[in-house]
N, C-alpha and C positions, 0 to 999 in steps of 0.2 A: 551608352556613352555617346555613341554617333547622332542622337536624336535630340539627344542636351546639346551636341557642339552646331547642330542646326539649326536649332532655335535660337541658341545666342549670337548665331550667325546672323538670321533673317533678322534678328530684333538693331545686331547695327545694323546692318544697310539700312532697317526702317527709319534707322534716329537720325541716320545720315541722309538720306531724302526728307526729312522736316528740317532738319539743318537746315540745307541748299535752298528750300522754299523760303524759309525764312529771312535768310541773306538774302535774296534778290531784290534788288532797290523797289519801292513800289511805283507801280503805274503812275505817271506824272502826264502824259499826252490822252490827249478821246483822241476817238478816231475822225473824226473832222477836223481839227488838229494836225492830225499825221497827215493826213489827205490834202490840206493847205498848204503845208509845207512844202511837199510834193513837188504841187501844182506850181507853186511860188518860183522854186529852182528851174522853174522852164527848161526841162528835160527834152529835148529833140522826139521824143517819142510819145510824150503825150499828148493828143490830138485835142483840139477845142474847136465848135462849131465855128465860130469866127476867123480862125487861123489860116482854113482851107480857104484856099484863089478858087476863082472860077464857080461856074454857076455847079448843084451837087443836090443832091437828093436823099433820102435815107438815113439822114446822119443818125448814128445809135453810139451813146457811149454808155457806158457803165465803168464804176469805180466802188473802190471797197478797201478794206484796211481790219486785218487781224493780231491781234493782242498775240504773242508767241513767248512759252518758257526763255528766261533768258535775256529778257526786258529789249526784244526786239518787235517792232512790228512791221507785219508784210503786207505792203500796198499794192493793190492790183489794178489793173484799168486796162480798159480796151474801147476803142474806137473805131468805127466801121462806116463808109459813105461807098456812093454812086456817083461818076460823072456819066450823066444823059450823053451826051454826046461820044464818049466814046466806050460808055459798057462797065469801063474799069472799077473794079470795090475794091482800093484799096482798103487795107488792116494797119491797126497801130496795138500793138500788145504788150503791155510792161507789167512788170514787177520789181518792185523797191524794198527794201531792207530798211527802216530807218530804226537806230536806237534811241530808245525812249529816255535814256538818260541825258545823254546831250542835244536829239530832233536832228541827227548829222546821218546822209544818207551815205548809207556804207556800201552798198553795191546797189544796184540794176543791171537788169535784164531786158529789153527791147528790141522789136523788129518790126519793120514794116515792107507790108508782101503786097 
């Protein structure tokens, strides 16, 4: 009796997670897309080789964007430079939430060290 009421057990939650897939709006942004949009909202924390004054060296950025359960996706990016003259590397490091059903950034995360 215990092993029938655990099978029909695991059999809902399984009908109930193809549900929940199924319901989810589908992907409607790529991720250069997301990553535009981003960019576009000129976020204080996102660094662009241009942006920085002064003469600088090193500059390194990277950028990226993943699709997440939930029809969220999470942007990431970081920027990194030298100024020659006095040593300093600053950091620029974010992460954004943006939902893929409206392209509306719903939190970030940023800091520059």
């Amino acid at each position: 009796v215990v092993s029938i009421a655990a099978v029909v057990f695991v059999l809902g939650l399984y009908g109930e997670l193809e549900k929940s897939e199924s319901d989810a709006p589908p992907m409607n942004l790529s991720e250069r897309q997301v990553i535009s949009l981003v960019k576009n909202e000129n976020f204080s924390c996102w660094f662009r080789e241009w942006e920085i004054r002064g003469e600088f060296i090193d500059f390194k950025h990277t950028e990226s964007a993943s699709f997440r359960p939930g029809g969220i996706w999470v942007v990431e990016a970081a920027s990194s430079w030298t100024w020659p003259n006095s040593g300093l590397s600053p950091k620029g490091e974010c992460i954004y939430v943006v939902d893929n059903a409206t392209g509306q950034v719903t939190s970030k995360v940023g800091e520059t060290t």
